[in-house]
BALOBA-1460 file (C-alpha; in Angstrom, 3 decimals):
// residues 356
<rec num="1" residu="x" x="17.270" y="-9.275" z="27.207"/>
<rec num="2" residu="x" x="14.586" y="-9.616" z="29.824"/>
<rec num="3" residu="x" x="12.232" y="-10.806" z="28.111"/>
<rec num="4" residu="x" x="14.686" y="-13.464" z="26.447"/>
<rec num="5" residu="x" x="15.342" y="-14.352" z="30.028"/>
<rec num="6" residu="x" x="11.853" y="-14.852" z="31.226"/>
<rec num="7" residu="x" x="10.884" y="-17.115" z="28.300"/>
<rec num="8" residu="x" x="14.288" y="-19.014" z="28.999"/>
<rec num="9" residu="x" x="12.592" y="-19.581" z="32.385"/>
<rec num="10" residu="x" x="9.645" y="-20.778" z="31.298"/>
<rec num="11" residu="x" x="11.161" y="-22.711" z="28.892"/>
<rec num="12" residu="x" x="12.885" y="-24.793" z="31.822"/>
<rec num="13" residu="x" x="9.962" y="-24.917" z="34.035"/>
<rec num="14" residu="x" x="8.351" y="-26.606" z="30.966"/>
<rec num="15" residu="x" x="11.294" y="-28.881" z="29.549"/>
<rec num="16" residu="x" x="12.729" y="-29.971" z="33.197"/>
<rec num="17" residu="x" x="11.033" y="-33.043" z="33.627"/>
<rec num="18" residu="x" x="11.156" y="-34.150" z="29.649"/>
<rec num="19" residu="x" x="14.434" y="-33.145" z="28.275"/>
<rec num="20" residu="x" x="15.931" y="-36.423" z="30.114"/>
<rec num="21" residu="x" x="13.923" y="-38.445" z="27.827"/>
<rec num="22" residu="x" x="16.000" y="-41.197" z="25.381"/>
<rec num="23" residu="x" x="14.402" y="-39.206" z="22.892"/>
<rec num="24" residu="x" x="12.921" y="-41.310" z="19.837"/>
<rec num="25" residu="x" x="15.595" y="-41.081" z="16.888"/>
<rec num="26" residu="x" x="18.776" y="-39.551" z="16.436"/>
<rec num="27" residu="x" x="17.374" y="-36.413" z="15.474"/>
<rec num="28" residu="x" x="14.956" y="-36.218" z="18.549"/>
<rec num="29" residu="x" x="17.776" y="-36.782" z="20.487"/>
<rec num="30" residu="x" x="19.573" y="-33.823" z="19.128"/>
<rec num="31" residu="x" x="16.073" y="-31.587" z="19.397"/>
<rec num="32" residu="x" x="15.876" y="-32.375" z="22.520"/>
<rec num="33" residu="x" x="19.985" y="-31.710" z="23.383"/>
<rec num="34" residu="x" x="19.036" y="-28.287" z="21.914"/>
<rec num="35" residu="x" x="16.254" y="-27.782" z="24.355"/>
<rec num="36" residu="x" x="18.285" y="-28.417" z="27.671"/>
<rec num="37" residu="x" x="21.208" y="-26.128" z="26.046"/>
<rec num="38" residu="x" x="18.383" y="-23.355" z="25.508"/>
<rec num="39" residu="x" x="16.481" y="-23.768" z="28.873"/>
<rec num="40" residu="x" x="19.320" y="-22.515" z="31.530"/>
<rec num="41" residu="x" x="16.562" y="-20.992" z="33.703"/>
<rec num="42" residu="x" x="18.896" y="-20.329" z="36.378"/>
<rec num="43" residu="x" x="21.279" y="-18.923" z="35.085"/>
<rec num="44" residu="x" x="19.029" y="-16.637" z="33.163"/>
<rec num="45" residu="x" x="17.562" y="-15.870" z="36.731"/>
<rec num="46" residu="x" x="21.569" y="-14.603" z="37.601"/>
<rec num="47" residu="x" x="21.403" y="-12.401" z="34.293"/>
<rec num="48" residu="x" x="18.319" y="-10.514" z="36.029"/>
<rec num="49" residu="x" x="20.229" y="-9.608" z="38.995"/>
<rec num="50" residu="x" x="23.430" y="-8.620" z="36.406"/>
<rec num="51" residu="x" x="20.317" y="-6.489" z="34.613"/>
<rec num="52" residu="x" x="19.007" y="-5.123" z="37.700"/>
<rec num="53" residu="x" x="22.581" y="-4.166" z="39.159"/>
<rec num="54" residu="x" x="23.608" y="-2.487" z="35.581"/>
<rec num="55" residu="x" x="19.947" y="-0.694" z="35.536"/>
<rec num="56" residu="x" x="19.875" y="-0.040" z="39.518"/>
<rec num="57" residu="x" x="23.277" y="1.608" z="39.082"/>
<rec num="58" residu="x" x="22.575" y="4.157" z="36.237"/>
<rec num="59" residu="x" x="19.129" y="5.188" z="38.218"/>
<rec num="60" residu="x" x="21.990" y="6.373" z="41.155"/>
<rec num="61" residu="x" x="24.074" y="7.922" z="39.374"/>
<rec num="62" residu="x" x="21.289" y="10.111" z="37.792"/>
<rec num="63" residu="x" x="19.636" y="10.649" z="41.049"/>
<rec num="64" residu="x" x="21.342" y="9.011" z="44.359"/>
<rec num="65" residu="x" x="18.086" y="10.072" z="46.113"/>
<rec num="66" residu="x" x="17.668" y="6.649" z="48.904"/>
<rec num="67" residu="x" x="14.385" y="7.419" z="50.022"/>
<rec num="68" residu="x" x="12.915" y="7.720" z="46.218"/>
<rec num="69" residu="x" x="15.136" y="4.983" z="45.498"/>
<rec num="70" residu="x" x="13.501" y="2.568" z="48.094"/>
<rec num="71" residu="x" x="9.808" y="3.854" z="47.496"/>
<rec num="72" residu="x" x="10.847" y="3.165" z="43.679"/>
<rec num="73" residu="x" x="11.974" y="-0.286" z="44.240"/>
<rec num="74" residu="x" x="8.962" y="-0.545" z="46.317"/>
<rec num="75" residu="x" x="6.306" y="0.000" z="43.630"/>
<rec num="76" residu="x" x="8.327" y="-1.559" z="40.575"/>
<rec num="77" residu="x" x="8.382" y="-5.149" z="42.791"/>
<rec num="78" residu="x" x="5.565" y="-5.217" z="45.251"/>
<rec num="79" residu="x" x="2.255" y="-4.132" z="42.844"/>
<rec num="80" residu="x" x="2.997" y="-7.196" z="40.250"/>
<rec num="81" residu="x" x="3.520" y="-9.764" z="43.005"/>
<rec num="82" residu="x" x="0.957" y="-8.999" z="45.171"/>
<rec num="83" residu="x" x="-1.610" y="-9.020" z="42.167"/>
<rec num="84" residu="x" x="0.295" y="-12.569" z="41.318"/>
<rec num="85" residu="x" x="-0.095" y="-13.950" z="44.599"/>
<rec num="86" residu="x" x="-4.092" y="-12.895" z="44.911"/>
<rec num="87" residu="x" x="-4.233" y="-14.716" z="41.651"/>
<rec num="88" residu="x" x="-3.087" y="-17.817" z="42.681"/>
<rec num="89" residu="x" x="-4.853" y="-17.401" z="45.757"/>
<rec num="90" residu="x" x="-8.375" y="-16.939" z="44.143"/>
<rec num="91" residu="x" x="-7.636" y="-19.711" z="41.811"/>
<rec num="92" residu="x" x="-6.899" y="-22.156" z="44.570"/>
<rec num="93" residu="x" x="-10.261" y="-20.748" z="46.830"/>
<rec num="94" residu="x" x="-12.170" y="-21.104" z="43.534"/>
<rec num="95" residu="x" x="-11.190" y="-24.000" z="41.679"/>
<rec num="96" residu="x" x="-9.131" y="-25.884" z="44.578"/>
<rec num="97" residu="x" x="-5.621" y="-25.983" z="42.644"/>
<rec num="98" residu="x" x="-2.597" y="-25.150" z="43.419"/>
<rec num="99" residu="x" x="0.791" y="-25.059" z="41.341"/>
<rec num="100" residu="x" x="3.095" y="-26.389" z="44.026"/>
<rec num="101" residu="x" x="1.705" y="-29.077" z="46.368"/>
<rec num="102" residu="x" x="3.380" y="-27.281" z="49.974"/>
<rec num="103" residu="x" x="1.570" y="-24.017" z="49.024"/>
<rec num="104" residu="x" x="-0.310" y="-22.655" z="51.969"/>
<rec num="105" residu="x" x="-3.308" y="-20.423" z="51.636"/>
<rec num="106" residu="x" x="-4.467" y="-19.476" z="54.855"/>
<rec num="107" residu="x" x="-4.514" y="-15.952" z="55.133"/>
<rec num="108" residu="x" x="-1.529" y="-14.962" z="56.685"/>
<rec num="109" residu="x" x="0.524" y="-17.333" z="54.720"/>
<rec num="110" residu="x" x="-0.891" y="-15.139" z="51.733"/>
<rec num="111" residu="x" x="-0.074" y="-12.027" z="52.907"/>
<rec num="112" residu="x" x="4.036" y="-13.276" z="54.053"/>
<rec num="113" residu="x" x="3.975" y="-14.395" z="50.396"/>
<rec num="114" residu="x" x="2.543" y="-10.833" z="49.193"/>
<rec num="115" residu="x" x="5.396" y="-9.026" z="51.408"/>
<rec num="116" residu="x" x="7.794" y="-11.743" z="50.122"/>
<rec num="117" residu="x" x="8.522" y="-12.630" z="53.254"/>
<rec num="118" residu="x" x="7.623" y="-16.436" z="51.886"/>
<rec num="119" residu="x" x="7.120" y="-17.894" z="48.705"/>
<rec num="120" residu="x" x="5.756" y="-20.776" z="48.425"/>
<rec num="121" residu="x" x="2.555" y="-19.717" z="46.987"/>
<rec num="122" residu="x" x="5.022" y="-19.162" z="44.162"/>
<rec num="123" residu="x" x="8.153" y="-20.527" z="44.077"/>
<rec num="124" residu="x" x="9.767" y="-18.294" z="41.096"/>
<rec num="125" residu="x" x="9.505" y="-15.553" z="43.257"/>
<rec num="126" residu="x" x="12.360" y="-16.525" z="45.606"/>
<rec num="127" residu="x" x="14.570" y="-14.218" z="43.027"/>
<rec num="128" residu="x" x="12.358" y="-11.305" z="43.501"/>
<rec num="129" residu="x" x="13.006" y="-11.822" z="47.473"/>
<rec num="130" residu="x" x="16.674" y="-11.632" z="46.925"/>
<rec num="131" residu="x" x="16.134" y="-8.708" z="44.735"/>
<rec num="132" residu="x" x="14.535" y="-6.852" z="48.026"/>
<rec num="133" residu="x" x="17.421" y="-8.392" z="49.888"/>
<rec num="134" residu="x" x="20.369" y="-6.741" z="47.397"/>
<rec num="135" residu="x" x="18.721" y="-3.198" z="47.785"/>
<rec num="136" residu="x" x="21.135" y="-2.119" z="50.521"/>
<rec num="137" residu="x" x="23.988" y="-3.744" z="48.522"/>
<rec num="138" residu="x" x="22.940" y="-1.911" z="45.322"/>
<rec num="139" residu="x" x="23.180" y="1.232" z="47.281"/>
<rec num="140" residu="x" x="26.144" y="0.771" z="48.984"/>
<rec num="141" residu="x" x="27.800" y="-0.073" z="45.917"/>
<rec num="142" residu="x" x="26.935" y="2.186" z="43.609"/>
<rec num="143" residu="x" x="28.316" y="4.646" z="46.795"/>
<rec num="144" residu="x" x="31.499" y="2.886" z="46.806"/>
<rec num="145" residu="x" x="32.385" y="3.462" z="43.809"/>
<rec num="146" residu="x" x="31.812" y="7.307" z="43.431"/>
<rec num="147" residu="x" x="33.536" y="7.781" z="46.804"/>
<rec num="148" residu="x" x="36.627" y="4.831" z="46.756"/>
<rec num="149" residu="x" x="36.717" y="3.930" z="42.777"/>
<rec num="150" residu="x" x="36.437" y="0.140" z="41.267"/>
<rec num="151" residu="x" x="38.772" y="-2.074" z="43.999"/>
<rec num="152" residu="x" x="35.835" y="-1.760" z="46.548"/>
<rec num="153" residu="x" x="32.905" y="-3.001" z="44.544"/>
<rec num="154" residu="x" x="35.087" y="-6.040" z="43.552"/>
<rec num="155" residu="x" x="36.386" y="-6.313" z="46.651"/>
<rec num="156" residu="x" x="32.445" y="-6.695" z="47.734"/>
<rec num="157" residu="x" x="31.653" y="-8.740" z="44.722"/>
<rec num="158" residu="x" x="34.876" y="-10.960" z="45.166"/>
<rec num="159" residu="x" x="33.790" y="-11.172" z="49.157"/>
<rec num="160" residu="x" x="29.959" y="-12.351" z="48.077"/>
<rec num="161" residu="x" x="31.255" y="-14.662" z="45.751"/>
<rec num="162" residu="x" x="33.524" y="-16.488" z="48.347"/>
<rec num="163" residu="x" x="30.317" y="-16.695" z="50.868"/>
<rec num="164" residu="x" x="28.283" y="-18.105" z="48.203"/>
<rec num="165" residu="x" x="30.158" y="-21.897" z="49.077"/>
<rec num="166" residu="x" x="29.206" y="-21.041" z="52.414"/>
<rec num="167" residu="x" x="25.272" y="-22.997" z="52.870"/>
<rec num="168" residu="x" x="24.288" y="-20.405" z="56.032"/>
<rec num="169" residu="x" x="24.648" y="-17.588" z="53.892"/>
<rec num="170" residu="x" x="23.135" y="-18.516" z="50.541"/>
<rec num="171" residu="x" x="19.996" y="-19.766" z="52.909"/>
<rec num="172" residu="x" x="20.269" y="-16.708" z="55.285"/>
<rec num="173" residu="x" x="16.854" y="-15.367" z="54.364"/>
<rec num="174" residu="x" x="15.362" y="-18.654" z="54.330"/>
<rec num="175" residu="x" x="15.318" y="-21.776" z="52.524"/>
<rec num="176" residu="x" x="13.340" y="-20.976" z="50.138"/>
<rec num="177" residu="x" x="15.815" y="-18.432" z="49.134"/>
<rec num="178" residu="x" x="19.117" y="-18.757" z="47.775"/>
<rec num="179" residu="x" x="21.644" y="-15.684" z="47.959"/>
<rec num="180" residu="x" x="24.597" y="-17.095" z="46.299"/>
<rec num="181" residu="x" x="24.578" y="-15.549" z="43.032"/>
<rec num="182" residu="x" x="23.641" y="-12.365" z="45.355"/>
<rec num="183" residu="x" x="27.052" y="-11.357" z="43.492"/>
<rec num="184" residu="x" x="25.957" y="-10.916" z="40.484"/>
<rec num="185" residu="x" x="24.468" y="-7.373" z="41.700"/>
<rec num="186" residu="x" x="27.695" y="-5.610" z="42.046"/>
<rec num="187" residu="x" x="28.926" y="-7.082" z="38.720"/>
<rec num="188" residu="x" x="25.988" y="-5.683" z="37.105"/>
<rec num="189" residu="x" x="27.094" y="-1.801" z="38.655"/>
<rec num="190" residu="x" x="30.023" y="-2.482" z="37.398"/>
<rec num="191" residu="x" x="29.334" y="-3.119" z="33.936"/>
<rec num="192" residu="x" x="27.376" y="0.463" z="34.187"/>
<rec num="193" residu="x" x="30.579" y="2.053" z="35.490"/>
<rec num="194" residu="x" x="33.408" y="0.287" z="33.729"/>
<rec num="195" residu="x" x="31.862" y="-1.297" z="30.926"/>
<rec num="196" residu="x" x="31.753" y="1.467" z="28.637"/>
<rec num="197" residu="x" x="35.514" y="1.942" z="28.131"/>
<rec num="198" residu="x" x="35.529" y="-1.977" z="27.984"/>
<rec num="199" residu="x" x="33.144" y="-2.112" z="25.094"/>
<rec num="200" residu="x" x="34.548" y="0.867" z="23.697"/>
<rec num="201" residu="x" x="37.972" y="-0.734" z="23.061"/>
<rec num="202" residu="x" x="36.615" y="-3.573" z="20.780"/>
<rec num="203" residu="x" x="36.649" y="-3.748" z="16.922"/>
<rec num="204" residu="x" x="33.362" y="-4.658" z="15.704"/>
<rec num="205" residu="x" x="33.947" y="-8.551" z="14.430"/>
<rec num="206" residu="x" x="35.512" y="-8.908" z="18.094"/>
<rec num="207" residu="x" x="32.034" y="-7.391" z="19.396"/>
<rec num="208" residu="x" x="30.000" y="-10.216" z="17.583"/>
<rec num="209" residu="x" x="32.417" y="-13.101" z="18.580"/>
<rec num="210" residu="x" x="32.471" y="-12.202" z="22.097"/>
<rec num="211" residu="x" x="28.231" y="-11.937" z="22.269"/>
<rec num="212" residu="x" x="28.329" y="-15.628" z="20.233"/>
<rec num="213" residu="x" x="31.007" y="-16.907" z="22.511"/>
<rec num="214" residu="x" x="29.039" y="-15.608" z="25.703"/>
<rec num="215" residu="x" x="25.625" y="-16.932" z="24.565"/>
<rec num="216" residu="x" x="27.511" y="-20.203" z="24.088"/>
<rec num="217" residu="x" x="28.850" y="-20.438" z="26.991"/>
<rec num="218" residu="x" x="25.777" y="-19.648" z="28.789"/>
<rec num="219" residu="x" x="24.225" y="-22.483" z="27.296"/>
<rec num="220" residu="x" x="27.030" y="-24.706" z="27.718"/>
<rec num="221" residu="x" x="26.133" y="-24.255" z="31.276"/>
<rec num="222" residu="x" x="22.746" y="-25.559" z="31.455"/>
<rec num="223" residu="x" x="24.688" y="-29.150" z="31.041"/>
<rec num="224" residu="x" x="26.216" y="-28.312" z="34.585"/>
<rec num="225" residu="x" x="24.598" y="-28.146" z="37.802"/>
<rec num="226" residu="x" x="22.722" y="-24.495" z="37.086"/>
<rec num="227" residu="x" x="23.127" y="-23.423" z="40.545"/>
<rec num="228" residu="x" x="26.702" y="-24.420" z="41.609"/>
<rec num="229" residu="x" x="28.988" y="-21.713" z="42.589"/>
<rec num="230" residu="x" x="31.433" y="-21.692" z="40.010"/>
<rec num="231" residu="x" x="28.706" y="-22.287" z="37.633"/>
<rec num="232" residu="x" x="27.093" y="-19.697" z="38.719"/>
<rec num="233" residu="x" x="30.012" y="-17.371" z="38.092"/>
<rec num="234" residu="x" x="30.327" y="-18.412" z="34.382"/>
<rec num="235" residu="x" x="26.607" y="-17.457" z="33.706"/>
<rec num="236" residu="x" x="27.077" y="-13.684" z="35.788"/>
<rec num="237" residu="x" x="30.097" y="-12.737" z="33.155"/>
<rec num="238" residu="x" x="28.553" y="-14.609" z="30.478"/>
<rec num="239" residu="x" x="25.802" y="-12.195" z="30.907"/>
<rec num="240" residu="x" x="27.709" y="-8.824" z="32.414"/>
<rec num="241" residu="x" x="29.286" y="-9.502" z="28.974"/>
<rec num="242" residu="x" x="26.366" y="-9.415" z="27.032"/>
<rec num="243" residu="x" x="24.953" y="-6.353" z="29.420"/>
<rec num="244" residu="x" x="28.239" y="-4.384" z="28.471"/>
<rec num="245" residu="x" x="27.511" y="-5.177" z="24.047"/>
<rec num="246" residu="x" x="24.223" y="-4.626" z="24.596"/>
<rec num="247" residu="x" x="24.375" y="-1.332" z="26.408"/>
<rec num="248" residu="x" x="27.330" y="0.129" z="25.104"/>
<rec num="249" residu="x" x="27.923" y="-1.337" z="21.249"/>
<rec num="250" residu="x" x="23.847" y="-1.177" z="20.499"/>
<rec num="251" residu="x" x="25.092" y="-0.433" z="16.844"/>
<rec num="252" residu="x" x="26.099" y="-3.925" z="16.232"/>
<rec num="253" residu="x" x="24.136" y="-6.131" z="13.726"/>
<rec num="254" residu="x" x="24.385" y="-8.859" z="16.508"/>
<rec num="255" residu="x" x="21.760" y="-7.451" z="18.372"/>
<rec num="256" residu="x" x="19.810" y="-6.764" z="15.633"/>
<rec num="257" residu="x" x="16.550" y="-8.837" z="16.754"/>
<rec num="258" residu="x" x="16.235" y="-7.396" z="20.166"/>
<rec num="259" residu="x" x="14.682" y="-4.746" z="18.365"/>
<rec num="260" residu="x" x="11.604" y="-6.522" z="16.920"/>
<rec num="261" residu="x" x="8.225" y="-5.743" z="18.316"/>
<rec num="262" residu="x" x="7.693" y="-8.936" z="19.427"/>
<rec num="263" residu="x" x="10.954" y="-9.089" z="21.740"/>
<rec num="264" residu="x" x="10.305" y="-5.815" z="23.326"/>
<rec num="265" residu="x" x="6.595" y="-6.883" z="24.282"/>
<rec num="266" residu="x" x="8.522" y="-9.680" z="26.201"/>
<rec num="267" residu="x" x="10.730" y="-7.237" z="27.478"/>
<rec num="268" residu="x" x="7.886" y="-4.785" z="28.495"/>
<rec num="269" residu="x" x="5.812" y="-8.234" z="30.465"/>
<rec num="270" residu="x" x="8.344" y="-9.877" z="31.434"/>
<rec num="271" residu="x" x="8.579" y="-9.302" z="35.250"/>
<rec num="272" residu="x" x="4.959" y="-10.415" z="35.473"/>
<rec num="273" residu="x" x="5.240" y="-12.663" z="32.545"/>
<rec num="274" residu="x" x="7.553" y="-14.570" z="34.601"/>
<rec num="275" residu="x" x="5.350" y="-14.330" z="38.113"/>
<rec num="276" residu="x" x="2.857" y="-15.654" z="36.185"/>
<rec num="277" residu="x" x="3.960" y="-18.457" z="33.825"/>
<rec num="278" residu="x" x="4.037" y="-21.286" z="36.579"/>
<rec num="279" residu="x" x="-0.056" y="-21.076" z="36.284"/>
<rec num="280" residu="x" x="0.311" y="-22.461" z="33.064"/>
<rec num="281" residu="x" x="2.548" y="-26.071" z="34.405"/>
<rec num="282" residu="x" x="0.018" y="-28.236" z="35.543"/>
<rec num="283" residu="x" x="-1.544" y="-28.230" z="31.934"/>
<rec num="284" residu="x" x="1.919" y="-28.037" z="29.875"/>
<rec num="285" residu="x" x="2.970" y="-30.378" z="32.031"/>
<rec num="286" residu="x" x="-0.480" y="-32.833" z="31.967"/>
<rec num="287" residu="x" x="-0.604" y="-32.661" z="27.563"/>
<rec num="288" residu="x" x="2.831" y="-33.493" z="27.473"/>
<rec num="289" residu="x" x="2.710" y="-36.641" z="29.450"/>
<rec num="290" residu="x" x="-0.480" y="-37.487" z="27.761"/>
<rec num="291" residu="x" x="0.628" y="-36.813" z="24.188"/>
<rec num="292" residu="x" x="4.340" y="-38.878" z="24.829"/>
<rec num="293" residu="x" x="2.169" y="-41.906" z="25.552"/>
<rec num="294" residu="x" x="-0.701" y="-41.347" z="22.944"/>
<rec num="295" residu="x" x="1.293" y="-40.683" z="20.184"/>
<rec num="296" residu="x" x="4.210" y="-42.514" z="20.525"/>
<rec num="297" residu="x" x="5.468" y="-41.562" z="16.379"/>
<rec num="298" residu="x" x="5.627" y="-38.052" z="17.594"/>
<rec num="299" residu="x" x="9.408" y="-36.666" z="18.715"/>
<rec num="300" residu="x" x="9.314" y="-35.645" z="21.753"/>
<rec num="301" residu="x" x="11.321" y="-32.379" z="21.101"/>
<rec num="302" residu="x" x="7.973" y="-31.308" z="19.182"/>
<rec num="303" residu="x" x="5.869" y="-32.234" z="22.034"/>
<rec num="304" residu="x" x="7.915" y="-30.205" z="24.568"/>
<rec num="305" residu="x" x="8.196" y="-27.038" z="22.312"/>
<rec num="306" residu="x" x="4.484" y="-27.805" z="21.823"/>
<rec num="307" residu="x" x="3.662" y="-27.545" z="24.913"/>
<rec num="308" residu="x" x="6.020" y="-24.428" z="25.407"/>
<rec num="309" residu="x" x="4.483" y="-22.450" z="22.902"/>
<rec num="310" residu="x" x="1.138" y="-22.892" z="24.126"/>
<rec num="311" residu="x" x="2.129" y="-22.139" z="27.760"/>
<rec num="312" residu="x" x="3.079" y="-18.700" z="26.482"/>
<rec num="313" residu="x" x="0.225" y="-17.989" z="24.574"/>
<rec num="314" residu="x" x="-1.569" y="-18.963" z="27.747"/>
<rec num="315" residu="x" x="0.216" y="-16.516" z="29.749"/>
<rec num="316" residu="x" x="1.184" y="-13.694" z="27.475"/>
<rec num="317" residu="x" x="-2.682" y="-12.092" z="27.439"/>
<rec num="318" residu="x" x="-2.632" y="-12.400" z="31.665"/>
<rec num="319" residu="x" x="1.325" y="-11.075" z="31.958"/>
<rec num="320" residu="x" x="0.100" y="-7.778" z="29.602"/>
<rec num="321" residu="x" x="-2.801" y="-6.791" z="31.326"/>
<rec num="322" residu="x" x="-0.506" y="-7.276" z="35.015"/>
<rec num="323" residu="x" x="2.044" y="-4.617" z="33.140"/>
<rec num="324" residu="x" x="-0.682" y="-2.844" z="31.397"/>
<rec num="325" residu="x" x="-2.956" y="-2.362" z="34.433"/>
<rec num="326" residu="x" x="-0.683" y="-3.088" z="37.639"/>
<rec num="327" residu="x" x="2.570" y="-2.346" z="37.000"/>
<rec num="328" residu="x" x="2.184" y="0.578" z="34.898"/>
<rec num="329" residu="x" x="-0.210" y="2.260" z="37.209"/>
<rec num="330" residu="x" x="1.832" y="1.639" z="39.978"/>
<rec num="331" residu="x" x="5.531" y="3.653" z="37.934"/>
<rec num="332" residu="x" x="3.048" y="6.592" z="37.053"/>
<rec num="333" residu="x" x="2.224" y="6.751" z="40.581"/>
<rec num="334" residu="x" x="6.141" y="6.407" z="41.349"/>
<rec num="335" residu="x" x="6.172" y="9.687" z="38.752"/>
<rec num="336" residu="x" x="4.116" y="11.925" z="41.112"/>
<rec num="337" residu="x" x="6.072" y="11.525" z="44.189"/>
<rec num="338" residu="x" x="8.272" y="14.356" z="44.770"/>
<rec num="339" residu="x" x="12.309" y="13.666" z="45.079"/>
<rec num="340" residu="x" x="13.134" y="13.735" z="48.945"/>
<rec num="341" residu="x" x="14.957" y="16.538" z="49.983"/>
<rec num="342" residu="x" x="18.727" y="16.775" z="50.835"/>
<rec num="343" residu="x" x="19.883" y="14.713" z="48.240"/>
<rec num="344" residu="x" x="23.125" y="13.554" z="49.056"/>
<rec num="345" residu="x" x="25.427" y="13.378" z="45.885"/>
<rec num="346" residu="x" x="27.210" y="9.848" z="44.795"/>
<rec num="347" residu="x" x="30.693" y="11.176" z="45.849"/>
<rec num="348" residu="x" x="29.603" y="12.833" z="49.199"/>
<rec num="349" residu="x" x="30.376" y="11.210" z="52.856"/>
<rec num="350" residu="x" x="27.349" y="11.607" z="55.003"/>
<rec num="351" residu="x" x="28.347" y="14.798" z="57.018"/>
<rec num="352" residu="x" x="28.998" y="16.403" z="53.855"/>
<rec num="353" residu="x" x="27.218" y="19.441" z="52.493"/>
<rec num="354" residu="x" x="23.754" y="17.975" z="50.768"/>
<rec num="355" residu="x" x="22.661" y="19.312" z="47.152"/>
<rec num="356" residu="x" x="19.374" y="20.357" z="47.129"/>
């Protein structure tokens, strides 16, 4: 689901500035309808934090160690964005180029945008900021839960979601940032906690209707403004939804194709895949314009998807060899560092006797 994520992404980031297009027949016109209802990269960006609250959650509840917690979050985020951001920076030292036209490369700038303290060396990575951000939430609410029950994480996610219309707090981290669907986080834990008996509790044709009926809606809601705050709400249970079938019904023929190789090599890259994938832009975005007024028999839909596909291939062999030789290094690392001691159990209050 990831890696379906991070290719909607890029599909967006490719389609944005095309999809508008009058299109060239009737059937163009319908490609290129299909495009825009397949490139919701935002909300696709709210389906990480749903993935990364479910998968966050069940780490805890295995282990609700902070410390290894934090140094785990740590070396899953930091290794594959740093390498990123020294890629665009020797690109732009070498060559001159830059992806976004603010981008600042003097040194310190560099290193803020390694820390992810900025990011406008790449701008995709505003997500992974907020993902630093949500730790404490993700640890208070996977706490919550164990100690108080369900009310108080949807008490917190109900409480996010009503200071998400509120413009100091989505931009409280800076405006390059946007916590509103910050939300989405405690939806995701409780998918892991709840979602089980929910999924549970449906008949297998109700199973594939409600994945169909959630993919559709997602889609749907790439014709609305992607980051709205109600909008945003319809893509976090479109996906929690899809999180919970996924998870919990894995049986069902549905989800069949998330098990080919080729969708869990996506999976595998995708966190660098989609650091990455803005490199490739400036030359999707140079042979579409040129091939739109060159070859003016052409749809357009095939020129977009055209220049799509060859964006990933562009960026597939560079995302593997980030996972293969950054971000894998960096877990096996994670592997060898010993648990903290005092671990203090998911029901506990601090005070409390600590299990060793």
């Amino acid at each position: 689901m990831r890696g379906i994520a991070a290719l909607t992404v890029a599909l967006m980031h490719v389609s944005s500035s095309f999809v508008e297009l009058p299109g060239r027949s009737v059937l163009d016109k319908a490609g290129l309808f299909a495009v825009q209802a397949l490139s919701n990269g935002y909300g696709a960006v709210v389906a990480f934090f749903v993935i990364s609250g479910f998968v966050l959650a069940r780490s805890l509840d295995r282990n609700f160690d902070i410390v290894r917690f934090v140094i785990a979050r740590v070396f899953r985020l930091y290794p594959a964005a740093i390498a990123t951001v020294a890629t665009f920076a020797a690109v732009h030292y070498c060559f001159g180029f830059s992806v976004y036209p603010k981008a600042s490369f003097a040194p310190l700038n560099v290193l803020a945008n390694m820390l992810m303290l900025r990011v406008d060396i790449d701008l995709v990575m505003w997500s992974m900021k907020a993902e630093v951000a949500a730790t404490p939430l993700i640890i208070l609410c996977a706490w919550l839960f164990r100690r108080y029950g369900m009310g108080t994480v949807i008490a917190v996610a109900v409480a996010l979601f009503a200071l998400a219309f509120v413009g100091q707090f989505a931009k409280s981290i800076g405006d390059d940032t946007n916590l509103a669907p910050i939300f989405a986080f405690p939806v995701g834990i409780l998918v892991h906690f709840k979602g089980r008996d929910v999924a549970a509790k449906l008949t297998p044709a109700a199973v594939a209707l409600c994945a169909v009926a959630s993919v559709a809606v997602f889609c749907a809601c790439a014709f609305f403004k992607p980051s709205g705050t109600w909008t945003l709400l319809v893509q976090c249970l479109s996906a929690a939804t899809l999180v919970m079938l996924i998870a919990w019904r894995a049986e069902a023929t549905t989800f069949a194709p998330l098990d080919l190789a080729v969708v869990r090599l996506y999976g595998r890259i995708s966190y660098s895949f989609y650091l990455l994938h803005p490199l490739a832009l400036w030359g999707a975005n140079r042979l579409m314009v040129y091939s739109i007024a060159q070859f003016d028999s052409v749809p357009v839909t095939v020129i977009v998807i055209a220049a799509f596909v060859l964006s990933v291939v562009f960026i597939t062999p560079l995302a593997w060899l980030s996972w293969r030789f950054v971000e894998l290094p960096a877990m096996n690392r994670l592997r060898s560092v010993p648990a903290s001691r005092g671990v203090l159990p998911l029901g506990a209050l601090p005070g409390d006797q600590h299990v060793n």
